[in-house]
DONUFI-944368 format. One record per residue: x, z, y of N, C-alpha, C, O in turn. Coordinates in steps of 0.05 Angstrom, whole numbers, m for minus. Example, Ala and Ser with C-alpha at 12.3 -4.5 7.8 and 13.67 -1.06 7.14 Angstrom:
% DONUFI-944368
+--------+--------+--------+--------+--------+--------+--------+--------+--------+--------+--------+--------+
!    nc1 !    nc3 !    nc2 !   cac1 !   cac3 !   cac2 !    cc1 !    cc3 !    cc2 !    oc1 !    oc3 !    oc2 !
+--------+--------+--------+--------+--------+--------+--------+--------+--------+--------+--------+--------+
!    264 !    156 !   m114 !    246 !    156 !    m90 !    264 !    156 !    m66 !    285 !    169 !    m66 !
!    257 !    142 !    m45 !    273 !    143 !    m21 !    258 !    157 !      1 !    268 !    161 !     23 !
+--------+--------+--------+--------+--------+--------+--------+--------+--------+--------+--------+--------+
% end
This chain:
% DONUFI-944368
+--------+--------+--------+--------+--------+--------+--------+--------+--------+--------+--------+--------+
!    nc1 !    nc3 !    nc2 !   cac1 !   cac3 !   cac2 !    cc1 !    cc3 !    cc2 !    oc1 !    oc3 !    oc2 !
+--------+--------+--------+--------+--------+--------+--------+--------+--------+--------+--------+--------+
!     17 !      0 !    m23 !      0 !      0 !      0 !     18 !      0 !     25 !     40 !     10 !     25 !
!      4 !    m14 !     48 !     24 !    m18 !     70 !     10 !      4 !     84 !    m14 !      4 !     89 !
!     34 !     29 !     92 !     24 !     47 !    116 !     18 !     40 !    140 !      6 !     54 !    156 !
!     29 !      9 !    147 !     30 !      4 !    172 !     15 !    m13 !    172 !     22 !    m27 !    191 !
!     m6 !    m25 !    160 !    m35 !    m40 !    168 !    m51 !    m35 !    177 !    m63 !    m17 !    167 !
!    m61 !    m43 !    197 !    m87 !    m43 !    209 !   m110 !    m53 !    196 !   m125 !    m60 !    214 !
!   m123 !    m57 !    167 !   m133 !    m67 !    163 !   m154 !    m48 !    153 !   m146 !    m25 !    147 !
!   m181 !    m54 !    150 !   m191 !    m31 !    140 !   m218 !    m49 !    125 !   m226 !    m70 !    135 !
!   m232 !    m37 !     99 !   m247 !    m48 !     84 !   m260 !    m23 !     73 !   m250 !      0 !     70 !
!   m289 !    m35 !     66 !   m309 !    m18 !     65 !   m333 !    m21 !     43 !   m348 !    m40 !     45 !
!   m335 !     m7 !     27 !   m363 !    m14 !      4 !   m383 !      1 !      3 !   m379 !     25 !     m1 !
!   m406 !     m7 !      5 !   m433 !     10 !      4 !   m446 !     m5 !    m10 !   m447 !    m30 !     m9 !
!   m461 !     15 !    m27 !   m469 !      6 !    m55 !   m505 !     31 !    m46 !   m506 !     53 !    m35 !
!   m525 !     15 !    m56 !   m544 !     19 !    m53 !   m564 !     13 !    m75 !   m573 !    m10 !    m79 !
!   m570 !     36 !    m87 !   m591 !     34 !   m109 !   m617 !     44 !   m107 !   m624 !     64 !    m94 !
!   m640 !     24 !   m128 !   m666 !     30 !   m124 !   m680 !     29 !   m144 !   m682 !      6 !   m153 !
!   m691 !     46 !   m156 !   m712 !     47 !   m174 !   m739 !     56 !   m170 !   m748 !     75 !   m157 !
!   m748 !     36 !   m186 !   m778 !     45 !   m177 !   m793 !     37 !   m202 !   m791 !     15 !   m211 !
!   m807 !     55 !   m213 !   m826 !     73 !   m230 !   m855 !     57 !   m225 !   m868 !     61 !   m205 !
!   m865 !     36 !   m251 !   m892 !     28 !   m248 !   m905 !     44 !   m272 !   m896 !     49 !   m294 !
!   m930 !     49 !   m258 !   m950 !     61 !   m283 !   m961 !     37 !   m303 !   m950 !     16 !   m308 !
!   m991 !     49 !   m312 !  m1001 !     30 !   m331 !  m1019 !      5 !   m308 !  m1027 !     13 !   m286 !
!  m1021 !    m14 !   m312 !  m1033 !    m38 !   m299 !  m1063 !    m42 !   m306 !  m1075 !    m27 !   m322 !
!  m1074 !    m63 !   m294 !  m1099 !    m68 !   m293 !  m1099 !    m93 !   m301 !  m1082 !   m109 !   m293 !
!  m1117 !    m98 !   m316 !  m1119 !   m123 !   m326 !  m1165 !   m124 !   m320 !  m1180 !   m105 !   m324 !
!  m1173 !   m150 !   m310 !  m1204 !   m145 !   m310 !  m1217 !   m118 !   m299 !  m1242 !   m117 !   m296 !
!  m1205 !   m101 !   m295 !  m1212 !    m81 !   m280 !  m1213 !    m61 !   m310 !  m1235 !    m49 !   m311 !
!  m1206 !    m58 !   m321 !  m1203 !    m46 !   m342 !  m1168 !    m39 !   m345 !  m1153 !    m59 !   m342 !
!  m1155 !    m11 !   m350 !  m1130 !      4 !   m348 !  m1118 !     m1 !   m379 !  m1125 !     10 !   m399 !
!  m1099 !    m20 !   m377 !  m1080 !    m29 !   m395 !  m1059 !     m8 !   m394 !  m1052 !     m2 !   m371 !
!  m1048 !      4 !   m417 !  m1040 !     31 !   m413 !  m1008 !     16 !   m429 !  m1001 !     26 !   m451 !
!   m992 !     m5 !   m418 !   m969 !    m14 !   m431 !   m945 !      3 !   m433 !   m923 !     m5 !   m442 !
!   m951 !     29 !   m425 !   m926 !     49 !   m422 !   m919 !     46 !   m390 !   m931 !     29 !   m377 !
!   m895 !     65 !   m378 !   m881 !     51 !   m354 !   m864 !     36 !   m353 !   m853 !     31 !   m374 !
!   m855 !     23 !   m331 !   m842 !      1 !   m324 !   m831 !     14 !   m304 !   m840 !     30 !   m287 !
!   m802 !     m2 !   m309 !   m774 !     11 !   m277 !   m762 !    m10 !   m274 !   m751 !    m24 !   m291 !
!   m765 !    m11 !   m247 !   m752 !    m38 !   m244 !   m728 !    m30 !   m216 !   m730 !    m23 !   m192 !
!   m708 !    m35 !   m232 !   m675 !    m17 !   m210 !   m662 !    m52 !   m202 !   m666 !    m73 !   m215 !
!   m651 !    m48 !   m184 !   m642 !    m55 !   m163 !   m612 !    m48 !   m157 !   m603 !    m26 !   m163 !
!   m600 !    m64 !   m146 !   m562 !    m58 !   m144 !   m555 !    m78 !   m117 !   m550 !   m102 !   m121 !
!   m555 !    m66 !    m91 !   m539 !    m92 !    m73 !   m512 !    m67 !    m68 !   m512 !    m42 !    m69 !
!   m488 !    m90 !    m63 !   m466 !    m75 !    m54 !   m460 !    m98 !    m24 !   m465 !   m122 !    m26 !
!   m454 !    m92 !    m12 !   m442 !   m103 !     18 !   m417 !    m87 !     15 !   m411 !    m64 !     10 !
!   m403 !   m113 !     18 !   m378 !   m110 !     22 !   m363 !   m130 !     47 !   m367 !   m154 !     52 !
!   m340 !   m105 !     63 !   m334 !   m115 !     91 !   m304 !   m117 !     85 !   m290 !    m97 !     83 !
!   m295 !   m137 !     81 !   m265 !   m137 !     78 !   m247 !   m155 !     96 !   m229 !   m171 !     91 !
!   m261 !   m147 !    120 !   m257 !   m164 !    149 !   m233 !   m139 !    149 !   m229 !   m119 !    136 !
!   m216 !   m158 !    181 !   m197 !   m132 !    189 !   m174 !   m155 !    198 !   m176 !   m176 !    186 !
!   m158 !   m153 !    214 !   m141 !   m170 !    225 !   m112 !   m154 !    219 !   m113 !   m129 !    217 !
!    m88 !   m167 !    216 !    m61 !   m160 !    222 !    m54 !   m156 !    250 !    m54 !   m175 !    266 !
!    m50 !   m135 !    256 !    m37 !   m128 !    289 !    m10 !   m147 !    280 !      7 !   m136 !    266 !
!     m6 !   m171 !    288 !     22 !   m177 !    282 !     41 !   m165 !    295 !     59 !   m158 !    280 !
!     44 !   m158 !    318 !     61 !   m150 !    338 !     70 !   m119 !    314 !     90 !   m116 !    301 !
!     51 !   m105 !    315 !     60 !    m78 !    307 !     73 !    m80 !    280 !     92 !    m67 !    272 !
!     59 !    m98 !    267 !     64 !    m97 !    237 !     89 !   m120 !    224 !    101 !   m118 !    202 !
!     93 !   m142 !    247 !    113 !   m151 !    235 !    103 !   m171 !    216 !    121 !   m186 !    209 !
!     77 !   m176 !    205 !     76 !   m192 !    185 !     74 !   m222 !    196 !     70 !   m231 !    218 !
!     77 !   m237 !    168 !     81 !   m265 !    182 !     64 !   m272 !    155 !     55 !   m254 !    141 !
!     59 !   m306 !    151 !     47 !   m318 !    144 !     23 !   m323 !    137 !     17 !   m345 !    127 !
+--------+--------+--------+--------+--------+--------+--------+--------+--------+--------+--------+--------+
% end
């Protein structure tokens, strides 16, 4: 790892579940057990620039 980077990167991870009961079918309660239906977004920021001056780096 370079001590002397300016660079900085970031992950957030965001989960969701959500819990269905029994459904309707004709207006009559279909009893199919529950249903979960989960969810996963991650955003990821892996922006960030080289201070060249400070850091010296090239290419």
């Amino acid at each position: 790892m370079n001590p002397n980077s300016s660079r900085s990167h970031t992950i957030f991870s965001l989960y969701m579940d959500q819990r269905r009961g029994s459904s309707r079918l004709n207006g009559t309660a279909v009893n199919s057990g529950p249903h979960m239906l989960s969810s996963k977004f991650h955003f990821v920021d892996l922006a960030g620039s080289e201070r060249i001056l400070r850091t010296g780096n090239t290419g």
